[in-house]
C-alpha positions in Angstrom: -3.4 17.3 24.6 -2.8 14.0 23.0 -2.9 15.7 20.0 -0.1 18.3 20.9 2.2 15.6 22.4 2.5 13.3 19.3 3.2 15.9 17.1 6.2 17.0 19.2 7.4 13.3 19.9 7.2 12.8 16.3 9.0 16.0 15.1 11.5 14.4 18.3 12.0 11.2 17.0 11.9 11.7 13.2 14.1 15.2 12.9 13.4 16.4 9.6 15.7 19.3 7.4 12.7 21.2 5.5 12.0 25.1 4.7 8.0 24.6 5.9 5.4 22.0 7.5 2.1 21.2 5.9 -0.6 19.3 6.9 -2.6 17.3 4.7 -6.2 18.1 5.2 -7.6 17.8 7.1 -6.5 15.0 9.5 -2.4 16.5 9.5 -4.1 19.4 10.6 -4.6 18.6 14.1 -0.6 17.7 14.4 1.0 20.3 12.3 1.6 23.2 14.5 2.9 20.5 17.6 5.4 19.4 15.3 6.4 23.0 13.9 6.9 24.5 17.2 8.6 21.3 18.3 11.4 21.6 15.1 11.5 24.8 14.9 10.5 25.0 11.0 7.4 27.1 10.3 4.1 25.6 9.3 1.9 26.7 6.6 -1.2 25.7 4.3 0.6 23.8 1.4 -2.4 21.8 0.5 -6.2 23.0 0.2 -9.4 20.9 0.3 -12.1 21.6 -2.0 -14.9 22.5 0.6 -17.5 21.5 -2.0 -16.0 18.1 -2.3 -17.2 16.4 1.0 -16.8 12.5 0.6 -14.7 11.0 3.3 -12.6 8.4 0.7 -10.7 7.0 3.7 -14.7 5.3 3.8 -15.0 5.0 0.7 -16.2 1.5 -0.7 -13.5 -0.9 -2.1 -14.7 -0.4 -5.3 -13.7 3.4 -6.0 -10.5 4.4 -7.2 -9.5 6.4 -3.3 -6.5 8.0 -5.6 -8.1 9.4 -8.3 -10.7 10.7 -5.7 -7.7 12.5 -4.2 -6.8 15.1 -6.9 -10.7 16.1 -6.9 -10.5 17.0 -3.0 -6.9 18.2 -2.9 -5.2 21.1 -4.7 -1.7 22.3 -4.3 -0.6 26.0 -3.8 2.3 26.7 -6.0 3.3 30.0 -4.7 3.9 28.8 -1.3 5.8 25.6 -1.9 8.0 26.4 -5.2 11.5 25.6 -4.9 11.2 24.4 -1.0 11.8 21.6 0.7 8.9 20.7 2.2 8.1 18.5 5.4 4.2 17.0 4.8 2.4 15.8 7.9 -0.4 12.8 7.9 -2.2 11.9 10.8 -1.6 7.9 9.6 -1.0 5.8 6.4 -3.1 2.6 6.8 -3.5 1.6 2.7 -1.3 4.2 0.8 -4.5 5.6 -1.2 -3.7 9.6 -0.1 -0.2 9.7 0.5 1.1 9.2 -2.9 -1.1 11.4 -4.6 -0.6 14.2 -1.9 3.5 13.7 -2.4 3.1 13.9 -5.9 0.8 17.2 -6.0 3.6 18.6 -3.8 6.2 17.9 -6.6 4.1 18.7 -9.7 1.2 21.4 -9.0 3.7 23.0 -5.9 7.3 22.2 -7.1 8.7 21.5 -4.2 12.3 20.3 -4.5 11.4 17.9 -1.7 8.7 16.2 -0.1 9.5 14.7 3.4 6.6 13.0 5.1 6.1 12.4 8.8 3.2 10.5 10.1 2.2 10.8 13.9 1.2 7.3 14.2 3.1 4.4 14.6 2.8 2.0 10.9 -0.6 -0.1 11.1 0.4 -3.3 10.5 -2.0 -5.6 11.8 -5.9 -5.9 10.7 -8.0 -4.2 13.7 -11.0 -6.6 14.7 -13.3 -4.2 17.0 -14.7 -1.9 14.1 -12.6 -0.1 11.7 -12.6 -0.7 8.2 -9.6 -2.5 7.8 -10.8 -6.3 6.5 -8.0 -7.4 4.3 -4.5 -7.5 5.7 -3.2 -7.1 1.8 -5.1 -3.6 1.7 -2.9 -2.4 4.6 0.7 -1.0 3.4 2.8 -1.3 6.6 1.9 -5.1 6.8 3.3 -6.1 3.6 6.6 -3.5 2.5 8.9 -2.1 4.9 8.9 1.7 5.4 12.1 2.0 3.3 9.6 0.1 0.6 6.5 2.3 1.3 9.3 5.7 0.5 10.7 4.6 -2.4 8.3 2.2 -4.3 4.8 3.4 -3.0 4.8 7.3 -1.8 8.0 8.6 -3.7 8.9 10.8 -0.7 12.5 11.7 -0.2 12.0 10.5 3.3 9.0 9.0 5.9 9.2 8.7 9.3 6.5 7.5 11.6 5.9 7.7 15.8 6.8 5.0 17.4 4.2 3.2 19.7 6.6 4.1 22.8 6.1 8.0 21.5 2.5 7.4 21.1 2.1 5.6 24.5 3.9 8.7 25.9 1.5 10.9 24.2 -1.7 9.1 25.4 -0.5 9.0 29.0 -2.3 5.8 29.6 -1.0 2.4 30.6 0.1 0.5 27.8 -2.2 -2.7 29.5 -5.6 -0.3 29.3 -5.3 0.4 25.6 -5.6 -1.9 22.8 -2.5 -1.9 19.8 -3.4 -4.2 17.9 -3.2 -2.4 14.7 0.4 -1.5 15.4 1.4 -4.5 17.5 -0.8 -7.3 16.5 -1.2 -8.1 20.5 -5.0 -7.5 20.9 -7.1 -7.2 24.4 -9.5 -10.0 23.3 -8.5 -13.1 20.5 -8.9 -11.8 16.9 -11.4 -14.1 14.5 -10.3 -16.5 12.5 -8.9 -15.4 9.2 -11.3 -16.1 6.1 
């Protein structure tokens, strides 16, 4: 359900003008169809991942080029984005690694006239302490350039729009007090460690 409701409150609050919606595999999947039926603009596959390329690069070591890494698990489909403007859906953009090739594999290998990109998460702009691999505040895009930064200089999308934490709050349907944002807010449940 969660799922379903942030796509619509994103496709709410970030209105797009676009001829299709694709997910990028496979983690826009799971919000692509919420935010097509919310707009009103029909989803499709754009992108493709190569099945026989399993690596998660999100987990990836920091020593591995997570870019490069995309054009070997992504592959564009020409015939169904040529000469469209297209509306590209991420489930989140923590260090910019996929979302810049993905934009540009639109524009090159599909031809889109336009790449839009939504993300169903609010920006993560704060390191998260209780497990993910997120160590180096540097590493993570939303803390260092502002969104207008991350469109133009980083992603090259003609425009990005992300959920706001009120939409995503609204989404989860829990109280704001039982969940921890500290990724998005910086206001964590328990005191952060020292910085190294």
């Amino acid at each position: 359900m969660y799922r379903t409701l942030a796509g619509k409150n994103t496709a709410k609050e970030q209105p797009v003008k676009a001829d299709i919606v694709i997910p990028v595999p496979e983690s826009g999947r799971i919000y692509d169809d919420a935010f097509a039926a919310q707009s009103g603009i029909p989803a499709t596959e754009g992108l493709i991942r190569n099945r026989y390329y399993s690596a998660r690069t999100f987990m990836k070591g920091r020593e591995h080029n997570r870019r490069r890494e995309q054009r070997k698990k992504f592959h564009a489909l020409p015939d169904i984005m040529r000469g469209k403007k297209i509306c590209q859906i991420e489930d989140s953009i923590v260090r910019a690694s996929v979302c810049p090739e993905t934009v540009a594999m639109c524009r090159e290998d599909g031809a889109a006239t336009e790449v839009h990109v939504r993300v169903c998460s609010p920006p993560v702009c704060h390191r998260c302490h209780l497990g993910i691999d997120m160590s180096k505040i540097k590493e993570l895009v939303a803390a260092n350039n502002t969104i207008e930064e991350i469109r133009d200089n980083i992603i090259h999308s003609d425009s990005l729009g992300y959920l706001s934490v009120e939409g995503m709050l609204d989404a989860v349907g829990i109280p704001r007090e039982n969940l921890c944002l500290g990724c998005f807010t910086g206001e964590y449940p328990v005191p952060p460690p020292a910085e190294k």
